[in-house]
VOKOL-815122 format. One record per residue (C-alpha): residue in three letters; x, y, z. Coordinates in pm, 1 decimal. Layout:
<pts>
{type=ALA u=X v=Y w=Z}
...
</pts>
This chain:
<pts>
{type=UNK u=1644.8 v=-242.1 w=-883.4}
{type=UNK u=1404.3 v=-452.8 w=-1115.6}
{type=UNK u=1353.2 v=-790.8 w=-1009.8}
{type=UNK u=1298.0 v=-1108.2 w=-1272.9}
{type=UNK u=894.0 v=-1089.0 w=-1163.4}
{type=UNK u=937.8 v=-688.1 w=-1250.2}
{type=UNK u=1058.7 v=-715.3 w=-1590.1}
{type=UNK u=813.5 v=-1024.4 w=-1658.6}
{type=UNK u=561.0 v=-794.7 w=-1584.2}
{type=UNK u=676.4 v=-527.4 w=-1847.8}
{type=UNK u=626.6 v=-815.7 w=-2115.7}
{type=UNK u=337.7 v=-1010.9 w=-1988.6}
{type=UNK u=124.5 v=-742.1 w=-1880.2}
{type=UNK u=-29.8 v=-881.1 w=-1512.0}
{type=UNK u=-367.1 v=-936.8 w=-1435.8}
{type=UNK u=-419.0 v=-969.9 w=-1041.1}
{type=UNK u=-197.3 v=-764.3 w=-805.6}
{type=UNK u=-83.4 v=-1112.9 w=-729.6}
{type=UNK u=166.8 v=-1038.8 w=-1009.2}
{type=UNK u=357.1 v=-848.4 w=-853.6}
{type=UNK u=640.8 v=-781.4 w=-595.4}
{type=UNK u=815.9 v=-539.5 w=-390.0}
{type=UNK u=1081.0 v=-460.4 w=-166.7}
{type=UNK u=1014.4 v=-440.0 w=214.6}
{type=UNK u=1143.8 v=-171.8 w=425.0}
{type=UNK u=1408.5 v=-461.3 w=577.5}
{type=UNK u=1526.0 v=-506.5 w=150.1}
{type=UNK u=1377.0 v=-845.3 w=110.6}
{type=UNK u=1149.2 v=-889.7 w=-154.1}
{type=UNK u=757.2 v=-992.1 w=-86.9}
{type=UNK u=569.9 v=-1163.1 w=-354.0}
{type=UNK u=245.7 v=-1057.2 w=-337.8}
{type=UNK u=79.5 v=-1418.4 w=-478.9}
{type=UNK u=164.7 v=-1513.6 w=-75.8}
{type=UNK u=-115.2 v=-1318.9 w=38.5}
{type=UNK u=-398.4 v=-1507.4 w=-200.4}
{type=UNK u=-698.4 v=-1622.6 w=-26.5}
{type=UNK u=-649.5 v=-1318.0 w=196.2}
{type=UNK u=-791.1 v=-944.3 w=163.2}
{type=UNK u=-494.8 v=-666.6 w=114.6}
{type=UNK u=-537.8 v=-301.0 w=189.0}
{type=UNK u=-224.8 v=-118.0 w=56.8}
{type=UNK u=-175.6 v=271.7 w=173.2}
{type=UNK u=101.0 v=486.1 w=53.2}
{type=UNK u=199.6 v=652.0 w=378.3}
{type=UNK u=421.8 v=1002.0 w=503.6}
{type=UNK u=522.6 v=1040.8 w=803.9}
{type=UNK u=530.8 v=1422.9 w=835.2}
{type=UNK u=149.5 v=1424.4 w=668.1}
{type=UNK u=-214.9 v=1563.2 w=848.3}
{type=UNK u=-314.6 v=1229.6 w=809.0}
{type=UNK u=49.9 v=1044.6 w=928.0}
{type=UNK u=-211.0 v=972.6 w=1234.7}
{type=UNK u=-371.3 v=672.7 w=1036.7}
{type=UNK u=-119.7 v=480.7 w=1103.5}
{type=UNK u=-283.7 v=388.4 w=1436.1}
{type=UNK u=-577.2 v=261.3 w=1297.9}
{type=UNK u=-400.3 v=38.2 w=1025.7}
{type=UNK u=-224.3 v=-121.6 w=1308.4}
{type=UNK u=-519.1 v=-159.5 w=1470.4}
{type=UNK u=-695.6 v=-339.1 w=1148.2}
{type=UNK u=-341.7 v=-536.6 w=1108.3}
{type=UNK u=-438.7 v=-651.8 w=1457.8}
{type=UNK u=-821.4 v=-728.9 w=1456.7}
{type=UNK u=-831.3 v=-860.8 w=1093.6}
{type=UNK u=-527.1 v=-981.0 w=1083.7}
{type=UNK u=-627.6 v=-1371.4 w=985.3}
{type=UNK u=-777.0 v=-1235.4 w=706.2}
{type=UNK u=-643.2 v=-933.8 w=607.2}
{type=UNK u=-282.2 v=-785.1 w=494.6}
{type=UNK u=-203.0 v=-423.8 w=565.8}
{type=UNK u=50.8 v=-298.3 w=391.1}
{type=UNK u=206.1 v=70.3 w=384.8}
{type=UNK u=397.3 v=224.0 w=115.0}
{type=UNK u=610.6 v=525.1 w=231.4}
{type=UNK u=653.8 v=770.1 w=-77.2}
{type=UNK u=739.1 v=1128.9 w=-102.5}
{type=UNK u=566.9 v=1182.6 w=-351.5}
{type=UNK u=299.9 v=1513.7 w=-228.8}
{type=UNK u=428.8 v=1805.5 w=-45.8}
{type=UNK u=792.9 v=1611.8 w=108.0}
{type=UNK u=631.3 v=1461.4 w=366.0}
{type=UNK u=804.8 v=1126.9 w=373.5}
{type=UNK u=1176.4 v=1281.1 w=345.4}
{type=UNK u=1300.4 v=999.5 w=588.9}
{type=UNK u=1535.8 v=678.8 w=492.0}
{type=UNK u=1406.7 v=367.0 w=504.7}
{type=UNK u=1542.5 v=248.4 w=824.9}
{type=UNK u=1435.0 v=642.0 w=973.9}
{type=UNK u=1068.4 v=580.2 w=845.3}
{type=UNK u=1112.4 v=195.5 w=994.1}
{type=UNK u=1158.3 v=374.8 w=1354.2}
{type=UNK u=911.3 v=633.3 w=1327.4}
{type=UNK u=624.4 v=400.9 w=1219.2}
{type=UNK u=731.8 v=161.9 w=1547.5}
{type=UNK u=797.3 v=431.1 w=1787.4}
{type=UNK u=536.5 v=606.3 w=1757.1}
{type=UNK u=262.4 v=452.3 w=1645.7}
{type=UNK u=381.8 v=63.7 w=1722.5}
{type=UNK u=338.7 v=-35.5 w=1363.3}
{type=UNK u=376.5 v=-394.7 w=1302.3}
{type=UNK u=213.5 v=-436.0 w=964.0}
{type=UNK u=441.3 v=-506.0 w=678.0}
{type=UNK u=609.5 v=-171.2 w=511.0}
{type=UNK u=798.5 v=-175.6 w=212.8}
{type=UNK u=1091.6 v=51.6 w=113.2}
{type=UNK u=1014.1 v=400.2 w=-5.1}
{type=UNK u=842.3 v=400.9 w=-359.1}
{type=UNK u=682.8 v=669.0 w=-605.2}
{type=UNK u=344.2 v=632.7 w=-622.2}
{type=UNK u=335.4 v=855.1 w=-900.3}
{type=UNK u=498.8 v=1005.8 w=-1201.1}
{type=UNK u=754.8 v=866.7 w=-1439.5}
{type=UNK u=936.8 v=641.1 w=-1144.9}
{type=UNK u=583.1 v=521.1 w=-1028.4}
{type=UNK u=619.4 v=172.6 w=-876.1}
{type=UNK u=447.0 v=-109.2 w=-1075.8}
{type=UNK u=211.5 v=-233.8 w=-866.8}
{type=UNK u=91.5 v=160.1 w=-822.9}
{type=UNK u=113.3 v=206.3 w=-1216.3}
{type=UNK u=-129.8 v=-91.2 w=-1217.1}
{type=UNK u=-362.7 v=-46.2 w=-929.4}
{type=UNK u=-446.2 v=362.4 w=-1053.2}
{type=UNK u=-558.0 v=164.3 w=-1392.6}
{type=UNK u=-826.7 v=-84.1 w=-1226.3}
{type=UNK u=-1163.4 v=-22.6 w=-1307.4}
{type=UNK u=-1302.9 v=93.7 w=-999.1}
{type=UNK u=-1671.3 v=152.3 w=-824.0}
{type=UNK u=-1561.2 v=477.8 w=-699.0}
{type=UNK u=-1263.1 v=633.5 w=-879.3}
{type=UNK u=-965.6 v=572.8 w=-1125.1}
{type=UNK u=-653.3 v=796.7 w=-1211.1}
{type=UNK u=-395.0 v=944.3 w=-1018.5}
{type=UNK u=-397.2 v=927.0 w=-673.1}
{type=UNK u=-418.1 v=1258.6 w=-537.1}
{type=UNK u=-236.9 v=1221.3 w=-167.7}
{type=UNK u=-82.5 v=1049.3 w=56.7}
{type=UNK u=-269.2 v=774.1 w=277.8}
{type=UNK u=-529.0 v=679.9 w=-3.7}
{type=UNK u=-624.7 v=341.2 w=4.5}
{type=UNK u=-648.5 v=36.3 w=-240.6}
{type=UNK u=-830.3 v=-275.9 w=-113.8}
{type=UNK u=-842.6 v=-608.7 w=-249.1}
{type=UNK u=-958.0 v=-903.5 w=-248.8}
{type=UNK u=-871.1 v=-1283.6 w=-155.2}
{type=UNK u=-826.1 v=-1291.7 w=-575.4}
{type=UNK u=-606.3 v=-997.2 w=-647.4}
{type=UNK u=-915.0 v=-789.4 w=-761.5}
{type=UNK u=-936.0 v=-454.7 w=-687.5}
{type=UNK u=-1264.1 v=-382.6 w=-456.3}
{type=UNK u=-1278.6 v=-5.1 w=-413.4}
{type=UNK u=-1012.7 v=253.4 w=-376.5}
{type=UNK u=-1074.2 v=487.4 w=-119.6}
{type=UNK u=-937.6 v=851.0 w=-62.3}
{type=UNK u=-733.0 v=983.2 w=227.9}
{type=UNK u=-1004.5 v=1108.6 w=418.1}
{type=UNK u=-1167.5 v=781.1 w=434.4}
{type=UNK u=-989.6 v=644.4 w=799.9}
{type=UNK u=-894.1 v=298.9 w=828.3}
{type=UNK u=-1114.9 v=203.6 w=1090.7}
{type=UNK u=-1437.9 v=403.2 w=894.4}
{type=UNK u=-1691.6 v=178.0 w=891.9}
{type=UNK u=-1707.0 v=198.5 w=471.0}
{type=UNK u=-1423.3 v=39.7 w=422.0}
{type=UNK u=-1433.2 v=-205.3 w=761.3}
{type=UNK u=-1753.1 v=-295.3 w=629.1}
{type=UNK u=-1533.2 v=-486.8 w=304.1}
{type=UNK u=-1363.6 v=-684.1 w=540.2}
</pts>
């Protein structure tokens, strides 16, 4: 469903991924302008995936950094059907078995003609270490307090590698 801020978005091109919005896994939306004057590290997760086991050490970032940080996970099916789950069945996993706290939002694409917005946008940043399509799932975009992109990191980079902790 597009949203007012959605469609403003498609005629006044945004500039900060404070511009945008999105659906949490609960169906309410989050406007991502709340988080400014914070750091955000957004993931698009699968829960059937080699690296599904990240999720522990987002929730442990969510935890430590929490003050000044925002983790948030995007479940998508988008590489190899590993996130065939519902909402509310992805909601359970994440909690059950990896006591996931951080904010989720609904199911997205993260790529191809149904990519979500804020994906469309972030794979279009200029970048210190890569642009384009992301390649799989649990690659990593973090930002900053101003809705700048500050690197982009791949799936094999771990949440808790000290690279990325090193941003914080």
């Amino acid at each position: 469903m597009l949203t007012l801020l959605m469609i403003l978005n498609m005629i006044l091109p945004p500039k900060t991924v404070h511009d945008f919005s999105f659906t949490s896994i609960e169906g309410k939306e989050v406007k991502m302008s709340q988080f400014k004057g914070k750091k955000i590290l957004i993931v698009n997760t699968a829960s059937k995936c080699g690296y599904t086991p990240q999720y522990k050490e987002l929730e442990e970032l969510h935890k430590k950094y929490g003050s000044r940080l925002v983790v948030i996970g995007f479940p998508a099916n988008n590489f190899g059907q590993q996130e065939p789950g519902s909402n509310a069945e992805i909601a359970e996993f994440c909690e059950k078995n990896y006591g996931v706290t951080f904010l989720l939002a609904e199911k997205v694409d993260v790529k191809g003609e149904n990519i979500h917005p804020l994906f469309k946008f972030l794979i279009e940043q200029d970048n210190p270490d890569f642009t384009g399509d992301i390649n799989w799932n649990f690659e990593k975009f973090l930002i900053d307090e101003n809705g700048k992109l500050i690197h982009r990191y791949r799936s094999k980079v771990k949440p808790l590698d000290p690279i990325l902790v090193s941003q914080l």
